[in-house]
TORKOL-4160 file (C-alpha; in steps of 0.2 Angstrom, whole numbers, padded with zeros to 4 digits, m for minus):
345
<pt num="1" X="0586" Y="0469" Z="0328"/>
<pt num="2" X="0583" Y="0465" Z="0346"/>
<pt num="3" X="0567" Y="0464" Z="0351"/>
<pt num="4" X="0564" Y="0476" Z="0367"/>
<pt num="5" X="0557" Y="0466" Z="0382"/>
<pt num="6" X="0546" Y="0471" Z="0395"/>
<pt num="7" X="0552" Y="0471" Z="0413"/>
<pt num="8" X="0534" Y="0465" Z="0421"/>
<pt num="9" X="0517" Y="0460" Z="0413"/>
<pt num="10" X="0505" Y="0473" Z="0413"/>
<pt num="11" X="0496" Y="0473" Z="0432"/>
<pt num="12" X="0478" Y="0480" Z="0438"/>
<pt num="13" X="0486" Y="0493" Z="0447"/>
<pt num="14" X="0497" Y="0501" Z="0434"/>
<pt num="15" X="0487" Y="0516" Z="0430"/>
<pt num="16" X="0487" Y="0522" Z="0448"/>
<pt num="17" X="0504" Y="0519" Z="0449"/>
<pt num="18" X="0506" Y="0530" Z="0432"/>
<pt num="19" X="0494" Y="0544" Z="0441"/>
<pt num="20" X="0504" Y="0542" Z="0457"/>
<pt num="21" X="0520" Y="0546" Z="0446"/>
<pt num="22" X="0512" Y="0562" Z="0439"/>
<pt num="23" X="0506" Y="0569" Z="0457"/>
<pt num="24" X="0525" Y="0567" Z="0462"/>
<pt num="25" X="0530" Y="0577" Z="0448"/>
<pt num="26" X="0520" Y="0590" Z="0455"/>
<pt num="27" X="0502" Y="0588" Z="0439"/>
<pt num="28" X="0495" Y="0604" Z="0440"/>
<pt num="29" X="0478" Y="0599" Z="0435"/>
<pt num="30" X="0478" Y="0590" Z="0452"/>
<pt num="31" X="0482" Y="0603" Z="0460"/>
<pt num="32" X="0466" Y="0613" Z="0451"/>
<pt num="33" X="0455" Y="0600" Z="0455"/>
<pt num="34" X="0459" Y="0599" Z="0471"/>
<pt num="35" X="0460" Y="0617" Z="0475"/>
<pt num="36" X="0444" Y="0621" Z="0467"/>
<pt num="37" X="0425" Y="0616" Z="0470"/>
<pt num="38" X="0420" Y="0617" Z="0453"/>
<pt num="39" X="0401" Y="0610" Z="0459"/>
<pt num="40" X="0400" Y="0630" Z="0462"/>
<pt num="41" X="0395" Y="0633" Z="0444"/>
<pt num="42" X="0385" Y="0619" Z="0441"/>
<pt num="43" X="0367" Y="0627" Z="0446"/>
<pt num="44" X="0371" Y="0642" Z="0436"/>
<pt num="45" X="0376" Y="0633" Z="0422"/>
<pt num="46" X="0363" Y="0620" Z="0421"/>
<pt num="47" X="0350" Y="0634" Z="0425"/>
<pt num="48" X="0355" Y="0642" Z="0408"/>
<pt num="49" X="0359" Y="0627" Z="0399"/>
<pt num="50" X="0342" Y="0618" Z="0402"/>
<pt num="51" X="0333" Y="0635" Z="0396"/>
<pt num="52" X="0338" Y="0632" Z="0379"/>
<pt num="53" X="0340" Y="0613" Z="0380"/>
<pt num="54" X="0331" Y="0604" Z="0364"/>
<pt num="55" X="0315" Y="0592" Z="0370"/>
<pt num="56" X="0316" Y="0574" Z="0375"/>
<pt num="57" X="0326" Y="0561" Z="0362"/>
<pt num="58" X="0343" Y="0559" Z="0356"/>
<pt num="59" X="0360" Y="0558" Z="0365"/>
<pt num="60" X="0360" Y="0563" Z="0385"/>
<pt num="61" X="0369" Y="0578" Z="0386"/>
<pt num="62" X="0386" Y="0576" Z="0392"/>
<pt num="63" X="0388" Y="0584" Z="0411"/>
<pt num="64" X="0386" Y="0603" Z="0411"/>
<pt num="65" X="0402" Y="0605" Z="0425"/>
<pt num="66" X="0413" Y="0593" Z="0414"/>
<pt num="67" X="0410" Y="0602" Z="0398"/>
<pt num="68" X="0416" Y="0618" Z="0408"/>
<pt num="69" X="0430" Y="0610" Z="0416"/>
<pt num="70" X="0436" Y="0606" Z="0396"/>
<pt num="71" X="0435" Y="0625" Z="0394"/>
<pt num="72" X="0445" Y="0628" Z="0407"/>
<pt num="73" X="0460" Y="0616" Z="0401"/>
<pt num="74" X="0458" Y="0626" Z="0385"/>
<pt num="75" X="0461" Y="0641" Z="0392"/>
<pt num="76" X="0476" Y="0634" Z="0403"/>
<pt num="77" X="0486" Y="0624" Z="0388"/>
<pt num="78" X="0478" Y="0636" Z="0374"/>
<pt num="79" X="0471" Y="0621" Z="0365"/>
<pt num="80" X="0460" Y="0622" Z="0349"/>
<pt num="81" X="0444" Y="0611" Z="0350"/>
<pt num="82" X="0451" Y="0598" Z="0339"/>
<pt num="83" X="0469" Y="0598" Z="0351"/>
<pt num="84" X="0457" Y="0598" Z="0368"/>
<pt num="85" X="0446" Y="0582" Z="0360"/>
<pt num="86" X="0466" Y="0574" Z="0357"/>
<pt num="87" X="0474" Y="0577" Z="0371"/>
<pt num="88" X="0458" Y="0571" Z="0382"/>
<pt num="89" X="0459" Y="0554" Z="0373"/>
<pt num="90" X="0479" Y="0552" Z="0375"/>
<pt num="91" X="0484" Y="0560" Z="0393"/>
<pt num="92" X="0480" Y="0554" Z="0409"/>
<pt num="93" X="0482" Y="0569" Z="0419"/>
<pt num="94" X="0467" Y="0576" Z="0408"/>
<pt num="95" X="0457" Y="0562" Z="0410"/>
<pt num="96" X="0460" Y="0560" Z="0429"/>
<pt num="97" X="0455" Y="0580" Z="0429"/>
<pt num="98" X="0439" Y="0579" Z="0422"/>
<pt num="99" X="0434" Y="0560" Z="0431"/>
<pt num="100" X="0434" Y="0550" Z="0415"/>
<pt num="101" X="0441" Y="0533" Z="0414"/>
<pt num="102" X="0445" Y="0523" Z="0396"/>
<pt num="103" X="0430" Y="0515" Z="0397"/>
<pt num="104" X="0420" Y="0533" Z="0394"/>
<pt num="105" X="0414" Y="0541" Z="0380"/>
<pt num="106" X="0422" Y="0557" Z="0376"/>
<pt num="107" X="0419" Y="0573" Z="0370"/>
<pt num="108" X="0423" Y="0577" Z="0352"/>
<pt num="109" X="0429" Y="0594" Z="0345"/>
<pt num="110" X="0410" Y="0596" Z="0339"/>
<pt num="111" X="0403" Y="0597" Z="0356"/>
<pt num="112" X="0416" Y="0607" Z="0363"/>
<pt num="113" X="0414" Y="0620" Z="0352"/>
<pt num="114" X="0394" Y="0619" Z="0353"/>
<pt num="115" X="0398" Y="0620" Z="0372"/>
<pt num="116" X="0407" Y="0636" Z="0371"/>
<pt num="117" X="0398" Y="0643" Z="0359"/>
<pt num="118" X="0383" Y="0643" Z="0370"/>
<pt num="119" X="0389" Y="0651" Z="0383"/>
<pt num="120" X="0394" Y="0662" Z="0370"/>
<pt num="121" X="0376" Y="0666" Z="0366"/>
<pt num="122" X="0370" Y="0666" Z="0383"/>
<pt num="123" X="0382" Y="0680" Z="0388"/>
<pt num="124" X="0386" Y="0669" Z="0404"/>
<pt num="125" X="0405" Y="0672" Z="0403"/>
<pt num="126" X="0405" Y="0689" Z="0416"/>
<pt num="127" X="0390" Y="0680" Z="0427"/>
<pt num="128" X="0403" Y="0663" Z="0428"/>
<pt num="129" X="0418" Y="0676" Z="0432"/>
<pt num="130" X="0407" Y="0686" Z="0445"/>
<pt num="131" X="0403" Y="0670" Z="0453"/>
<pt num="132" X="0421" Y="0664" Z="0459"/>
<pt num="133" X="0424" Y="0683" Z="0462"/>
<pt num="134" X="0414" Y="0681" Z="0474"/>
<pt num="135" X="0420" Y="0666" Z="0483"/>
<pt num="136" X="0436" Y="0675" Z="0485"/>
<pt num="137" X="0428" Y="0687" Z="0492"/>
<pt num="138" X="0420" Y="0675" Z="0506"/>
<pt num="139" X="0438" Y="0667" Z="0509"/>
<pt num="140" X="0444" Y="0684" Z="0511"/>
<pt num="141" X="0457" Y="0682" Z="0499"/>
<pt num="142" X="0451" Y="0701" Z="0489"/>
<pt num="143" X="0461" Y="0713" Z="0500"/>
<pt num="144" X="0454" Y="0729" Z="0492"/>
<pt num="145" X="0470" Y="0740" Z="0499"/>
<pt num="146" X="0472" Y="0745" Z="0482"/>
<pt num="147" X="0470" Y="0743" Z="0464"/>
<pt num="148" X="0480" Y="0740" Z="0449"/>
<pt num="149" X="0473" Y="0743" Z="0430"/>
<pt num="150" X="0484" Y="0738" Z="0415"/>
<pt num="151" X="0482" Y="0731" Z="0398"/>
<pt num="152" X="0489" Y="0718" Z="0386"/>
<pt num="153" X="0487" Y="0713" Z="0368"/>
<pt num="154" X="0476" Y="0697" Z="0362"/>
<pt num="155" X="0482" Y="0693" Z="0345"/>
<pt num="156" X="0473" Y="0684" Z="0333"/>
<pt num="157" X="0477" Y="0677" Z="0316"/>
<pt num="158" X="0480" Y="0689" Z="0305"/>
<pt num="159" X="0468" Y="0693" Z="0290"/>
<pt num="160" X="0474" Y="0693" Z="0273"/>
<pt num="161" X="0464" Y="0710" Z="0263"/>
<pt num="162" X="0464" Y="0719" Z="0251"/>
<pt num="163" X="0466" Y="0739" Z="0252"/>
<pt num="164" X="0449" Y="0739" Z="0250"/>
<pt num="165" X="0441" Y="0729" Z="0261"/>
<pt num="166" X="0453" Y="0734" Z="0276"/>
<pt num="167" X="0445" Y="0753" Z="0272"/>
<pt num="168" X="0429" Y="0746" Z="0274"/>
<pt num="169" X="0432" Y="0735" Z="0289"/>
<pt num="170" X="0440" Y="0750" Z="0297"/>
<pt num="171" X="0424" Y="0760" Z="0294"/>
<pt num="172" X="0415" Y="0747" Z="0299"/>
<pt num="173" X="0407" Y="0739" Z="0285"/>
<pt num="174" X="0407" Y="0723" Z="0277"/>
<pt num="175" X="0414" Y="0720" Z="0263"/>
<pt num="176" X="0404" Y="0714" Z="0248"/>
<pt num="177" X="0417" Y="0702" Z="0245"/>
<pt num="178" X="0413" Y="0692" Z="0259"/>
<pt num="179" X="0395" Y="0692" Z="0256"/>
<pt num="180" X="0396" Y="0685" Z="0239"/>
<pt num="181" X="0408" Y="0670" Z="0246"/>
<pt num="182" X="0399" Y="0664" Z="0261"/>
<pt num="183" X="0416" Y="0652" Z="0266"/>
<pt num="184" X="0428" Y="0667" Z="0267"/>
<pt num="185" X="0415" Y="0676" Z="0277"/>
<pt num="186" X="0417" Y="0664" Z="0292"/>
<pt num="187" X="0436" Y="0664" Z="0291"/>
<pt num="188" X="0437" Y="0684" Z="0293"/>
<pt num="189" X="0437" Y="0692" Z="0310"/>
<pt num="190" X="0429" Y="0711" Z="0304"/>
<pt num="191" X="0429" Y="0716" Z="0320"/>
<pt num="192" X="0448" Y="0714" Z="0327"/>
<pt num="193" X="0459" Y="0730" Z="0321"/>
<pt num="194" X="0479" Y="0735" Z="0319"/>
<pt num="195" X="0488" Y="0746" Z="0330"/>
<pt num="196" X="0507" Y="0747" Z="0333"/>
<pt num="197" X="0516" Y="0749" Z="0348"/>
<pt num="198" X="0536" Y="0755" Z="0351"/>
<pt num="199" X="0536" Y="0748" Z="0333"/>
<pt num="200" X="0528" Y="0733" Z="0334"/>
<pt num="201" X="0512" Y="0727" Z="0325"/>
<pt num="202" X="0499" Y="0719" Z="0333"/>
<pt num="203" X="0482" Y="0713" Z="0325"/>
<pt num="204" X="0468" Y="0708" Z="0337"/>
<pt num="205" X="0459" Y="0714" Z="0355"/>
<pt num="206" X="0466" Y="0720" Z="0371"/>
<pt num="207" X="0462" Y="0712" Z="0390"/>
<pt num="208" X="0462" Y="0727" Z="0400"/>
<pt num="209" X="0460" Y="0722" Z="0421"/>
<pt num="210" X="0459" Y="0728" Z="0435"/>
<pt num="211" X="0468" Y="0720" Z="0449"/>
<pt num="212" X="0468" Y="0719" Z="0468"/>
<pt num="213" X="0484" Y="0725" Z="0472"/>
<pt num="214" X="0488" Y="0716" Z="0487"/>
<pt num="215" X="0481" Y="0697" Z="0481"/>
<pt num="216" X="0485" Y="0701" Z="0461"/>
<pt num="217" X="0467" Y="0694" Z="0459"/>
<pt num="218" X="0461" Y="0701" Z="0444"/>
<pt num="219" X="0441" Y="0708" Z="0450"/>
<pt num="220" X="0435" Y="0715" Z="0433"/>
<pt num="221" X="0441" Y="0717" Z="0415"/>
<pt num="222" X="0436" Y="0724" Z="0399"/>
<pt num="223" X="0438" Y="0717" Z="0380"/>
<pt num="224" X="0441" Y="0730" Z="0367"/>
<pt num="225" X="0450" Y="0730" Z="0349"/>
<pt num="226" X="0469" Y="0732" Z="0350"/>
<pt num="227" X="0468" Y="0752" Z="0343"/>
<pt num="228" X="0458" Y="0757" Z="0359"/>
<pt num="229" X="0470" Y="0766" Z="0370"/>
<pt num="230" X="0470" Y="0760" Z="0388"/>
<pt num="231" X="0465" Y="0775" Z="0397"/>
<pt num="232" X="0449" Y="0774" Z="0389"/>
<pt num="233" X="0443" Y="0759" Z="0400"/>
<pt num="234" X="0446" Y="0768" Z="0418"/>
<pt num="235" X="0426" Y="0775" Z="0419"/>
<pt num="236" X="0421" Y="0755" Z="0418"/>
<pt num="237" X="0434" Y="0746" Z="0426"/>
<pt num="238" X="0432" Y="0756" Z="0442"/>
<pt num="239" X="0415" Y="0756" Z="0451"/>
<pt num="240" X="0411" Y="0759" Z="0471"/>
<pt num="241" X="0417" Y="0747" Z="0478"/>
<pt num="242" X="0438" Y="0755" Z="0475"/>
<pt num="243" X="0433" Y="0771" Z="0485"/>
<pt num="244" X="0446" Y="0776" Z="0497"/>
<pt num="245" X="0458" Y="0764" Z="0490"/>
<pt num="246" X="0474" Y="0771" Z="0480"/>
<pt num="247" X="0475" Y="0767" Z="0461"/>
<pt num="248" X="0490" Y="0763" Z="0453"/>
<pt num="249" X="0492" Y="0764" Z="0433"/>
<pt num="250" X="0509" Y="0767" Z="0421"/>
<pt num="251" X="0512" Y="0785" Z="0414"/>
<pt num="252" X="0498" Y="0777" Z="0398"/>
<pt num="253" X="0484" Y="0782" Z="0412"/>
<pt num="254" X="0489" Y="0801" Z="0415"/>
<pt num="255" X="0480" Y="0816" Z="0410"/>
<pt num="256" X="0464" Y="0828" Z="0415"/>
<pt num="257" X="0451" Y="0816" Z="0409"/>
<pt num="258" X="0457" Y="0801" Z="0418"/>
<pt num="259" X="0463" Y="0813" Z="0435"/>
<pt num="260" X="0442" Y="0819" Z="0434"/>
<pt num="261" X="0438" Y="0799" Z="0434"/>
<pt num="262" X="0447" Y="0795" Z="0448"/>
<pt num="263" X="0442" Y="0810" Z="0458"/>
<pt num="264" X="0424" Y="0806" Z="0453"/>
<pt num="265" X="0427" Y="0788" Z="0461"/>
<pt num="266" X="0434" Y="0793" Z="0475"/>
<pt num="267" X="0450" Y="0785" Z="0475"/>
<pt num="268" X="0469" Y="0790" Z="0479"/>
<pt num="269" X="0477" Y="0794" Z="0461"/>
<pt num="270" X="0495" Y="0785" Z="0463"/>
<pt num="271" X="0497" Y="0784" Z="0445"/>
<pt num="272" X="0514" Y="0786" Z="0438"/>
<pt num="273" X="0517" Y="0805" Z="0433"/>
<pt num="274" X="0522" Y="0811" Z="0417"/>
<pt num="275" X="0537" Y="0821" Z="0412"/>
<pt num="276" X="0536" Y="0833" Z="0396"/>
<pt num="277" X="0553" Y="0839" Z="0388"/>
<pt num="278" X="0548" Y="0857" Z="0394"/>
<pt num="279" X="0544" Y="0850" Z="0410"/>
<pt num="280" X="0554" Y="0836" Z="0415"/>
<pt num="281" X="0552" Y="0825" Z="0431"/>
<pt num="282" X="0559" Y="0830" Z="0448"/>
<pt num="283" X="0571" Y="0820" Z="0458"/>
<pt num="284" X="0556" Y="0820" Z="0469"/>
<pt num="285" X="0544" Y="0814" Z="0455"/>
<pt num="286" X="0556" Y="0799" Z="0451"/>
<pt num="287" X="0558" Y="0791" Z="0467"/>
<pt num="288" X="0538" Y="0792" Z="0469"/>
<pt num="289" X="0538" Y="0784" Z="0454"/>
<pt num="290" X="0550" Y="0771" Z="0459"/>
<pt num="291" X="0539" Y="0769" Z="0475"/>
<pt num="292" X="0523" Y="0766" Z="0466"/>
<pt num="293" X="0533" Y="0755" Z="0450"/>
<pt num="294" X="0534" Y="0742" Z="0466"/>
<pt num="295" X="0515" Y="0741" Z="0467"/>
<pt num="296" X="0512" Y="0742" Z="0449"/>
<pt num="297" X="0522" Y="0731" Z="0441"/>
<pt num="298" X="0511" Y="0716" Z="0450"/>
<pt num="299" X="0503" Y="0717" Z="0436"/>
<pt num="300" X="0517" Y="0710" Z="0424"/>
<pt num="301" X="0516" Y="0694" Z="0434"/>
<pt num="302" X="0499" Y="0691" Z="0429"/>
<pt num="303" X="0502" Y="0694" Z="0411"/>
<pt num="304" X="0519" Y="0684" Z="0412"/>
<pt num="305" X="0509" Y="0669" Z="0420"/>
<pt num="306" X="0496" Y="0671" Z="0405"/>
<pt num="307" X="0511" Y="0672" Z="0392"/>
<pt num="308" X="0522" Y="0656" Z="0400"/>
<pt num="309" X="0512" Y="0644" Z="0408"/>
<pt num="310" X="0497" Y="0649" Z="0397"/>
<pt num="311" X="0508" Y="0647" Z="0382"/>
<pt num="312" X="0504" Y="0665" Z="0376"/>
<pt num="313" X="0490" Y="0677" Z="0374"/>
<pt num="314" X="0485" Y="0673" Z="0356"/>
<pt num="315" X="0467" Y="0665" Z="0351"/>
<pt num="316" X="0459" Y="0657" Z="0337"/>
<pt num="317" X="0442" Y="0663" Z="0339"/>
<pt num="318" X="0433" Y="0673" Z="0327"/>
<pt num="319" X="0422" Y="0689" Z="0330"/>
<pt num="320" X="0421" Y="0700" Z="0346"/>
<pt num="321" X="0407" Y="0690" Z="0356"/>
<pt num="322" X="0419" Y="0675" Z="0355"/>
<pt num="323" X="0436" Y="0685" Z="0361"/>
<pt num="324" X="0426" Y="0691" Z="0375"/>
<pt num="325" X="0419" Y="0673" Z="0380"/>
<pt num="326" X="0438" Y="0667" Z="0379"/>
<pt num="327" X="0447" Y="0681" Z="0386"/>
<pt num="328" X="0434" Y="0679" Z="0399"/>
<pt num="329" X="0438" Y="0664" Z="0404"/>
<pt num="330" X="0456" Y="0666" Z="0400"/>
<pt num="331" X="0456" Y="0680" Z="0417"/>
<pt num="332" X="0445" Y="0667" Z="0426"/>
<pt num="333" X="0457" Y="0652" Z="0425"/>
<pt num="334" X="0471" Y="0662" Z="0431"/>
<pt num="335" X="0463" Y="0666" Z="0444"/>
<pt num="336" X="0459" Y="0651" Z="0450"/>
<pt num="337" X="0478" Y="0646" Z="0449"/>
<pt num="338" X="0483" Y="0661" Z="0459"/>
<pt num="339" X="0468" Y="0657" Z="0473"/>
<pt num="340" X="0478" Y="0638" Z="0473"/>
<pt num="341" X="0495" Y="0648" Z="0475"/>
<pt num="342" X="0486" Y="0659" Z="0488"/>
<pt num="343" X="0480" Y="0647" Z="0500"/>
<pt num="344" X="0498" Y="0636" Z="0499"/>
<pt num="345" X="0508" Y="0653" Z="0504"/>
């Protein structure tokens, strides 16, 4: 067998000439670094951080704004701890992202998870999200001309039950079964539940968001289990700051509850009406429809980023807390991608 035979020795310069490759090929981790100051969280997270930071001794902790940034490449590639510690160690364009060369120690699945997890317990996922919403804000790139809510599923593995237990999860206890085997405790998410849509089954949560119709910047969301129906989230998704502006919603969002709500906010109702086989639509009716489905259905571009090029909207965490931290962070990533794809336009 032939042996294969390198064109040139290797040279000093060869890693930036690999890096130059992947910036020609358009890396989009460049493109984040580069289109977002991420020192912005460093005060609040290092605020929090060094609250509950054990005394002096042992390792120095590693730095507070790369840990985040890891988070954020979860979130973007949909990695598990154990993949994110992996790919950190074998790409370049991850290394390059987070400023680590070969020659630095790198974060292991442990302290990834440790690192979310404390953001977990210190509630700080809607602080961080409120943070960069407000930087938009100040560049001007939140329109407010109107706002869009809409909802998508979050799947999560599903949970092998008996009868039983799935009766006393839904009720909301614990079953005794998981208390007697501590192991199969920690694998079960009790708090995740089953509903079916046009004849599809889906196990997990739901992201429901609120977005600026003009920018598609999602400004505020809600986590609920998957069997919550999306008109119940109207009340705290909207808040002063939507008065005068129109809201837009699909036919899901219709009825005299949610008509009171967005009366009570002040807002123009431009959600989509409702036919009833008693009362069907008017041709009037269905071209205002049509009118506001061009508005409203900027909505699906936000889910269809998540679902492409966030390779899908289905997570591995366990327990509500932990959805919401990631679902969290899930909303704020796009948005930092789509502030990039806003300020290149």
């Amino acid at each position: 067998m032939k042996q294969f035979k390198r064109q040139r020795d290797y040279g000093f310069f060869d890693q930036d000439i690999r890096l130059s490759k992947l910036s020609q090929l358009g890396d989009p981790l460049e493109k984040l670094n580069n289109g977002i100051d991420f020192e912005l969280f460093r005060t609040l997270l290092e605020t929090n951080f060094e609250k509950v930071a054990k005394g002096k001794g042992g390792r120095r902790p590693f730095d507070y704004v790369m840990m985040f940034k890891i988070l954020i490449l979860q979130r973007y590639y949909n990695l598990s701890d154990d993949q994110v510690e992996y790919q950190i160690n074998d790409r370049m364009s991850f290394m390059r992202f987070l400023n680590l060369s070969i020659a630095d120690v790198i974060p292991d699945s442990k302290t990834v998870w440790n690192f979310r997890q404390q953001i977990v317990d210190l509630e700080l996922v809607d602080t961080i999200f409120n943070l960069f919403i407000k930087e938009l804000e100040k560049l001007g790139l939140i329109v407010n001309e109107g706002k869009i809510i809409d909802a998508s599923f979050v799947e999560v593995p599903k949970q092998r039950n008996t009868k039983e237990e799935n009766h006393q999860i839904k009720n909301g206890e614990t079953p005794k079964s998981f208390d007697e085997n501590s192991n199969k405790k920690q694998q079960k998410d009790t708090d995740a539940r089953w509903t079916q849509k046009n004849n599809t089954n889906y196990f997990g949560y739901k992201n429901h968001i609120k977005v600026d119709a003009k920018s598609k910047i999602i400004t505020k969301y809600e986590v609920t289990t998957a069997n919550v129906h999306d008109s119940q989230v109207i009340e705290n998704l909207l808040n002063e700051k939507d008065k005068g502006e129109k809201f837009y919603a699909d036919s899901a969002y219709t009825g005299e509850k949610q008509n009171q709500i967005i009366i009570k906010k002040q807002m123009i109702n431009s959600v989509h009406e409702k036919g009833y086989r008693a009362n069907p639509l008017t041709d009037e009716q269905k071209l205002n429809n049509t009118e506001k489905s061009r508005i409203r259905a900027r909505v699906e571009h936000i889910f269809g980023f998540m679902e492409k090029n966030m390779n899908q909207m289905y997570l591995q965490c366990i327990g509500f807390k932990r959805i919401n931290t990631s679902i969290g962070l899930m909303n704020l990533t796009y948005n930092m991608f789509r502030k990039i794809q806003l300020q290149t336009i």
